[in-house]
C-alpha positions as CSV (number, residue, x, y, z in Angstrom):
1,X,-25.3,-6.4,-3.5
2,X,-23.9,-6.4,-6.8
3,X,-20.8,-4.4,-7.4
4,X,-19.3,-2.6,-9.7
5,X,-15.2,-2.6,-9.2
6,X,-13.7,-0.5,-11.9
7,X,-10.3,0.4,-11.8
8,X,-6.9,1.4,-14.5
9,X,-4.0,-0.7,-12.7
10,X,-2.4,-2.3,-15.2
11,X,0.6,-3.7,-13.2
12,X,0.4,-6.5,-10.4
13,X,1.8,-4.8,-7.6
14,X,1.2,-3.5,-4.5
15,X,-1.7,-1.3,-6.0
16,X,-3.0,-5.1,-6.8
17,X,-3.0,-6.4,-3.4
18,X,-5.4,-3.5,-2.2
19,X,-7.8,-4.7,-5.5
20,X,-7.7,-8.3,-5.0
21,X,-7.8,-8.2,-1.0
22,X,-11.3,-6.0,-1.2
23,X,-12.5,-8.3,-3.5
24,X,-12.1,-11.3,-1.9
25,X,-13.5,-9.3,1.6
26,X,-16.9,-8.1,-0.6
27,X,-17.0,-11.6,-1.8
28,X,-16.9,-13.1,1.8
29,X,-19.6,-11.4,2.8
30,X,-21.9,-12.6,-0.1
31,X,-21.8,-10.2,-2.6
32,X,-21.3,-10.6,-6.2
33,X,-18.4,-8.3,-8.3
34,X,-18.4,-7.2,-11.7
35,X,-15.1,-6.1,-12.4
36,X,-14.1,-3.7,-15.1
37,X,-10.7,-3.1,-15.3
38,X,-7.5,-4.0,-17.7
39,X,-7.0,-7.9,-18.5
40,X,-3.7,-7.6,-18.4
41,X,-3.3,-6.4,-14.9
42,X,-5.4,-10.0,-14.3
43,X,-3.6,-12.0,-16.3
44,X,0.4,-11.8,-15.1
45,X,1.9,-12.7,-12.2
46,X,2.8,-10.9,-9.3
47,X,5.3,-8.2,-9.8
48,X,4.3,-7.7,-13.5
49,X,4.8,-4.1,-14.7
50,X,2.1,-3.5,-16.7
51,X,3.5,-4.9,-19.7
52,X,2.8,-3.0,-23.4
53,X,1.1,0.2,-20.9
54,X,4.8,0.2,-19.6
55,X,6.0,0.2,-22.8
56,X,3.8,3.3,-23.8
57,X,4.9,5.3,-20.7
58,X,8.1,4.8,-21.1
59,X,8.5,4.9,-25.1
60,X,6.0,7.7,-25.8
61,X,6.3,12.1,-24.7
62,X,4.9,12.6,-21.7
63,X,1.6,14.9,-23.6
64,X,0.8,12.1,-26.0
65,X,0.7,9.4,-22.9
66,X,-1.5,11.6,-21.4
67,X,-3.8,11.8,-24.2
68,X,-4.1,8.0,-24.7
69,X,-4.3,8.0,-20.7
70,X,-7.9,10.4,-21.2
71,X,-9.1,8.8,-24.6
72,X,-8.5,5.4,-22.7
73,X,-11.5,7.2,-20.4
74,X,-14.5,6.8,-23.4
75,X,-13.6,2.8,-24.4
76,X,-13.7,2.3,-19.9
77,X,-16.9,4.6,-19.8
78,X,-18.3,2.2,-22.8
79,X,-17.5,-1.6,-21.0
80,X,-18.7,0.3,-18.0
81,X,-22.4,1.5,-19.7
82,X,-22.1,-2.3,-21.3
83,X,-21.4,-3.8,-17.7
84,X,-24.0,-2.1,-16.3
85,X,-27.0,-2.4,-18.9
86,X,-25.8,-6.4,-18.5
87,X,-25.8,-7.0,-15.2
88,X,-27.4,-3.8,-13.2
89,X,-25.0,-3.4,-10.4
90,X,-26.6,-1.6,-7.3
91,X,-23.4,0.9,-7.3
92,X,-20.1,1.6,-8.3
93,X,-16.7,1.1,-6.6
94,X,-13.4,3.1,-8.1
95,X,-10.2,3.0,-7.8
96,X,-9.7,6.5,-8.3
97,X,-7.0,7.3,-11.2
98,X,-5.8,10.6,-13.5
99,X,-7.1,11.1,-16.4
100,X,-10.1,8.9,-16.0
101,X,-13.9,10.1,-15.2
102,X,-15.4,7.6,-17.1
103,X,-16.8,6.2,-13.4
104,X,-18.2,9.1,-12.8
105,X,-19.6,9.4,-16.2
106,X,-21.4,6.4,-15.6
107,X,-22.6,6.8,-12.3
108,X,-24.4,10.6,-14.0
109,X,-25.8,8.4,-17.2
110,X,-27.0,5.3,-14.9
111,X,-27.6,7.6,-12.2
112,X,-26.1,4.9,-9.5
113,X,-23.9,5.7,-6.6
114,X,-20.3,6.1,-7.0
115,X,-18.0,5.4,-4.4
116,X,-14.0,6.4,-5.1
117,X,-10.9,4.9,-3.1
118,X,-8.1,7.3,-3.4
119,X,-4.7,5.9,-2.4
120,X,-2.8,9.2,-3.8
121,X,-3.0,13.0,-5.1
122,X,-2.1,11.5,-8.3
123,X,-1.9,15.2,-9.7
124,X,0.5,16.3,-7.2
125,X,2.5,13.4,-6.9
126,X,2.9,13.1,-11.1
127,X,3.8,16.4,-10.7
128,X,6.5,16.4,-8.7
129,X,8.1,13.1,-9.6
130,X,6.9,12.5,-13.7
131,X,6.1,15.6,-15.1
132,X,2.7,16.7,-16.7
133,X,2.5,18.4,-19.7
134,X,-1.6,18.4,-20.2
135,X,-1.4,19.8,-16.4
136,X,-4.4,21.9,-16.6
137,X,-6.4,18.6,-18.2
138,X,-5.1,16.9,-15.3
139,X,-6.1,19.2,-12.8
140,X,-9.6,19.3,-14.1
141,X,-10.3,15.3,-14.2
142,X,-8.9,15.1,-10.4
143,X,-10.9,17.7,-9.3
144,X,-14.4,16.8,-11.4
145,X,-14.2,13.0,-10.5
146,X,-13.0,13.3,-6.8
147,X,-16.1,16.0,-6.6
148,X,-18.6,13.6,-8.1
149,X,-17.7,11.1,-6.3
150,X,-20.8,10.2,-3.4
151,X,-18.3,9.4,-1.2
152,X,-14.3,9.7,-1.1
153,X,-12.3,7.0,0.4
154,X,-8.6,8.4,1.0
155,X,-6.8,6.0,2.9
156,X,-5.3,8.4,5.4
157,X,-6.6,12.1,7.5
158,X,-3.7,13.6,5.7
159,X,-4.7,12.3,1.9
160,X,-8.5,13.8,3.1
161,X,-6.9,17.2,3.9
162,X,-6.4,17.2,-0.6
163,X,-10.5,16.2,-1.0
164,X,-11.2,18.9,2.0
165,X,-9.1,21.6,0.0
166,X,-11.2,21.7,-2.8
167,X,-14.4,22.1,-1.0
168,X,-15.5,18.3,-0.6
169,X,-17.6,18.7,2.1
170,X,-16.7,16.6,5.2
171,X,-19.9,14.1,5.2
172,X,-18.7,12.9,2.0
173,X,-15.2,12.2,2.8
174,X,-14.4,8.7,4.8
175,X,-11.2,7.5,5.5
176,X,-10.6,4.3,5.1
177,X,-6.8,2.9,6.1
178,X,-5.7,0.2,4.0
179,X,-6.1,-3.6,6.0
180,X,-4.9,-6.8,7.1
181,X,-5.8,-10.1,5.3
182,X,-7.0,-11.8,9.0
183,X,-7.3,-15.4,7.8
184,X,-3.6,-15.0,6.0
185,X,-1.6,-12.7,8.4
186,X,-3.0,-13.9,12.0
187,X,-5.4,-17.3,12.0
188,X,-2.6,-19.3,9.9
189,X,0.7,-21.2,10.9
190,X,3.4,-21.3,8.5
191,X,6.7,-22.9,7.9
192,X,9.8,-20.8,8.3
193,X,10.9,-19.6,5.0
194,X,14.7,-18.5,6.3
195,X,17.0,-21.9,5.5
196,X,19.5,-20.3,8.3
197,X,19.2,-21.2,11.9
198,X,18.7,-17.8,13.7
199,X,17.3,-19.0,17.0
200,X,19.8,-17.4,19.0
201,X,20.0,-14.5,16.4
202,X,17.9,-10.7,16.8
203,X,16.5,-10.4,13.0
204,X,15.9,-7.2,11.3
205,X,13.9,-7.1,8.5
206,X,13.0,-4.9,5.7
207,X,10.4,-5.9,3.1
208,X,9.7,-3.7,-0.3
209,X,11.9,-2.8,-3.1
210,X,14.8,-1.5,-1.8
211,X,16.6,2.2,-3.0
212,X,19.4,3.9,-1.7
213,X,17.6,6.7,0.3
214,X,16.2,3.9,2.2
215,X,19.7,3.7,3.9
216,X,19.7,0.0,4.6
217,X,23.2,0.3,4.1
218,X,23.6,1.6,7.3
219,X,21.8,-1.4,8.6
220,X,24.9,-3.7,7.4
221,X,27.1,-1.6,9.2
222,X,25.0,-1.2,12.5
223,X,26.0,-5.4,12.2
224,X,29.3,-4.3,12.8
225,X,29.1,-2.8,15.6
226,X,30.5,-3.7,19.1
227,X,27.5,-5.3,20.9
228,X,25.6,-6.4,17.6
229,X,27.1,-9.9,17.1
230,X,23.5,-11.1,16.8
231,X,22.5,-8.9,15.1
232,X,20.9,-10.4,11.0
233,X,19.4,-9.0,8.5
234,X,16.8,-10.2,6.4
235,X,15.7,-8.2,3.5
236,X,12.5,-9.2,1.7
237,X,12.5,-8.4,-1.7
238,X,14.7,-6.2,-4.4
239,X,15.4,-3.3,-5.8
240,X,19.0,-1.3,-7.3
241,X,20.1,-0.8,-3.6
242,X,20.6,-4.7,-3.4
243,X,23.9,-5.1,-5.4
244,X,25.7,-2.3,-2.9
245,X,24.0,-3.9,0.4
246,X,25.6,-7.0,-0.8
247,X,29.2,-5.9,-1.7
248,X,28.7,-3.5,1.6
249,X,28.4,-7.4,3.5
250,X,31.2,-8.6,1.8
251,X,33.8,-6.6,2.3
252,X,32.6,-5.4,6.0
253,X,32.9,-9.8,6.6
254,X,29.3,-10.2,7.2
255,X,27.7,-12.2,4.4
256,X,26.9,-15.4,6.5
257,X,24.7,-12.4,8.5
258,X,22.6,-11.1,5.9
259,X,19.6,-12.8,3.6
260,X,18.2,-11.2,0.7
261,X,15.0,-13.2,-0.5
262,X,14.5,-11.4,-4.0
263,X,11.2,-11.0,-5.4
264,X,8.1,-13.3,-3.0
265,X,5.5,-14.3,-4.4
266,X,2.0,-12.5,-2.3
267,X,1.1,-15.8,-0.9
268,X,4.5,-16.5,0.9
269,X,4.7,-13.1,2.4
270,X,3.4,-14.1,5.7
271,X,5.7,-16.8,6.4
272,X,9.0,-14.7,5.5
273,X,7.4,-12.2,8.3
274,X,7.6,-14.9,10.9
275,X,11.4,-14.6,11.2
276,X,11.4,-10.8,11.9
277,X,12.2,-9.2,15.3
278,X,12.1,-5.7,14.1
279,X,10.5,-4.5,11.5
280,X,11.8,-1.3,9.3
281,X,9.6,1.1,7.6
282,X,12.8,3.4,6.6
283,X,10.6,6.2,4.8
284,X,7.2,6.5,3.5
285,X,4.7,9.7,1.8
286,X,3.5,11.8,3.4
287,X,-0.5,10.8,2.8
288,X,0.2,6.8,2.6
289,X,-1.6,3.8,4.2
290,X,2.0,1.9,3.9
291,X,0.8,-2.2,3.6
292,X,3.9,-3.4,4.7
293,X,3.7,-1.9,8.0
294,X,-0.3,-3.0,8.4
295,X,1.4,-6.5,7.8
296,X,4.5,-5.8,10.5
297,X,2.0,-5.1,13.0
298,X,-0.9,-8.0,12.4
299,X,2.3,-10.5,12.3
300,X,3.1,-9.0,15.9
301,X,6.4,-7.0,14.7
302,X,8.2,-4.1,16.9
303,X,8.4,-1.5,14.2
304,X,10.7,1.4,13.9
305,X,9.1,3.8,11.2
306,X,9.3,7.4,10.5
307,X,7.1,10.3,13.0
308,X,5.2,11.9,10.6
309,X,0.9,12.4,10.5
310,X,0.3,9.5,8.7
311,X,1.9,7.0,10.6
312,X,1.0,8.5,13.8
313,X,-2.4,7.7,12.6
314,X,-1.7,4.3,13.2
315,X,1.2,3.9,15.3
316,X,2.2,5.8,18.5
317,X,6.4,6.4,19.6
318,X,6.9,3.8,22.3
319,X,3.6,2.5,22.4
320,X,3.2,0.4,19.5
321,X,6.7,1.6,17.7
322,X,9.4,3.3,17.9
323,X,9.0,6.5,15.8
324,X,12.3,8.2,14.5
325,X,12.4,11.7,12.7
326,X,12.7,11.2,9.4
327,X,14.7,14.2,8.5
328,X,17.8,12.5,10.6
329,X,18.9,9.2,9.1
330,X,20.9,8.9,12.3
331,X,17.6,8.9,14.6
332,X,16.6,6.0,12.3
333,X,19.8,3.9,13.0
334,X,19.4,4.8,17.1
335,X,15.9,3.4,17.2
336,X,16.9,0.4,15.3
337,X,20.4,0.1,18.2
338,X,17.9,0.7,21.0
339,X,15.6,-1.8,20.0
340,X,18.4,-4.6,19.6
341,X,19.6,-4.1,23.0
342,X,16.2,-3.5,24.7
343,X,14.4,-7.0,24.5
344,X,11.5,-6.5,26.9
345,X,11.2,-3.3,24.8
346,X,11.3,-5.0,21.7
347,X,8.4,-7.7,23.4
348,X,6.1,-4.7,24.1
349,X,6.1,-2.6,21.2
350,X,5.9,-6.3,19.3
351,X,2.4,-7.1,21.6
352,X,1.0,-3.8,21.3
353,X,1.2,-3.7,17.9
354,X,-0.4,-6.8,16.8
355,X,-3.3,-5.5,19.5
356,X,-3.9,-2.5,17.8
357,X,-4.9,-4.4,14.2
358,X,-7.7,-5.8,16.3
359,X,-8.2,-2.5,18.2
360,X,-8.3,-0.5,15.4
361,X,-10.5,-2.6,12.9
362,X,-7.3,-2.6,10.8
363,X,-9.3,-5.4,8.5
364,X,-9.8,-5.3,4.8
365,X,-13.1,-7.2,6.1
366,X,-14.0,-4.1,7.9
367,X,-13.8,-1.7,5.1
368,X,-15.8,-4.2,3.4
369,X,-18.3,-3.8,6.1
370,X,-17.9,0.1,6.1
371,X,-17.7,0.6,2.2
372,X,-21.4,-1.3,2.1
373,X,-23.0,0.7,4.6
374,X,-21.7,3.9,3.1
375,X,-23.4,2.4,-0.4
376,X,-26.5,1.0,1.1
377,X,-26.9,5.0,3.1
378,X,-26.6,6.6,-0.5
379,X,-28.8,3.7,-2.1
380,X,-31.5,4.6,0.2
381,X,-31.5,8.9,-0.2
């Protein structure tokens, strides 16, 4: 088939990894992409912010970002009409995004099947953490593209219960979690990345950019403990909470016990992993696919994360994890004590995890697989 990826992400983030990880996965399996979709996001390195679209967000009122954001819509609907007179793509594939219906647009003019991943309830979530000020504009492009759409992609039940509540009917809706690269996270070898000699050492690991509410501090001082002398921490990544984890390690004597990697690059990812024990997923949304914690469990990690519906879609308390209640930061430290004192505990939640990847089709090659068949139904209506 030929594809039509369109999508807004400017930045080279974790957004990124779900593009280029789907892409690679349609590729594989013999199909050809036309992507249409900022150059900038394409052209920076991992980590990149976006560049002069973080500059706008930043520097302009929220209203007047909003209206570049929508008239952003009719130069993406024209490279879309341009992509597909040029190349005549059997259907489209959409990253689904706010102020944007120029897919859907599209799809009505070419009259080609639209299919739209949603990783958020962008209107919500701006909402409640940015702000809107052209709410009611907002409101109306979420709920005009998302109903559109042939088929909805959320990545978890609980992100479909947003598509369900404005009347998307459920044989349109498909959820689709968010994957494991197989050939990356669970064929391949790699060197260890961790320069300190922790053979005899439990290692707990955190990978993300780190903030306070996290509460990784509290990890530090669980090193401290009575009983913990092997305990070492290994944070992958950054974030403002690093400078207080550090001076936290300092003064508590336990520098020589904690690593902080800074910003890795996608491609080394795996290999940091390999040095993990147990794997933290301090807190996560409500309606997210987290990677990070696909990635815990396909490297064969035994995971302490939050007990909430979304995770409980993938994991199961002391089955596969060790589930905590997120509204008590003192149940998350418990889980993390019980795990470093409980090794054959530790060695079964570790196996089961890494089964479940496998048992659960947890594969971006498998939403490949799925996403074609759900276009190649509609093709054929």
């Amino acid at each position: 088939m030929k594809i039509l990826y369109h999508h807004r992400v400017a930045s080279k983030d974790g957004q990124y990894v779900h593009i280029e990880e789907i892409i690679k996965s349609f590729k594989k399996a013999g199909h050809n992409i036309i992507l249409v979709a900022p150059s900038m996001g394409e052209n920076q390195d991992f980590g990149g912010d976006g560049g002069l679209v973080s500059k706008l967000k930043m520097n302009l009122p929220n209203w007047l970002y909003e209206v570049v954001e929508f008239l952003y819509s009719f130069w993406a609907f024209a490279k879309l009409s341009m992509a597909i007179v040029k190349h005549k793509p059997t259907f489209i594939y959409e990253r689904y995004n706010l102020f944007n219906p120029s897919g859907i647009w599209a799809k009505k003019l070419f009259r080609l099947p639209l299919l739209l991943e949603i990783n958020a309830p962008l209107l919500e979530e701006r909402s409640k953490y940015d702000g809107l000020s052209l709410s009611a504009l907002a409101k109306w492009t979420q709920n005009y593209t998302w109903r559109n759409a042939d088929y909805v992609l959320p990545v978890t039940n609980v992100l479909a219960e947003f598509q369900r509540a404005i009347g998307i009917p459920e044989e349109r809706i498909k959820v689709i979690p968010n994957g494991i690269n197989k050939e990356a996270f669970i064929d391949t070898q790699y060197p260890n990345q961790l320069k300190v000699d922790v053979s005899d050492n439990i290692v707990v690991g955190f990978v993300g950019f780190c903030r306070d509410w996290h509460g990784l501090d509290k990890i530090v001082k669980l090193l401290s403990l009575p009983r913990n002398e092997k305990l070492f921490f290994l944070l992958i990544g950054d974030g403002p909470a690093v400078p207080g984890i550090r001076k936290l390690a300092e003064d508590l004597g336990l520098k020589d016990r904690i690593h902080i990697t800074g910003l890795v690059e996608r491609d080394q990812m795996p290999a940091w992993l390999q040095s993990i024990d147990i794997a933290l997923q301090p807190a996560v949304v409500a309606y997210a696919s987290p990677l990070k914690m696909l990635e815990y469990m396909a490297m064969g990690k035994a995971i302490v994360a939050p007990d909430q519906p979304n995770i409980r879609e993938l994991l199961e308390d002391n089955v596969n994890a060790l589930l905590f209640d997120p509204s008590n930061q003192q149940s998350f430290i418990d889980a993390c004590q019980k795990l470093a004192t409980d090794e054959p505990l530790r060695k079964c939640l570790a196996t089961n995890a890494a089964a479940s990847i496998s048992e659960k089709a947890l594969l971006w090659d498998a939403n490949a697989e799925t996403i074609i068949k759900l276009a190649q139904i509609k093709s054929n209506d």
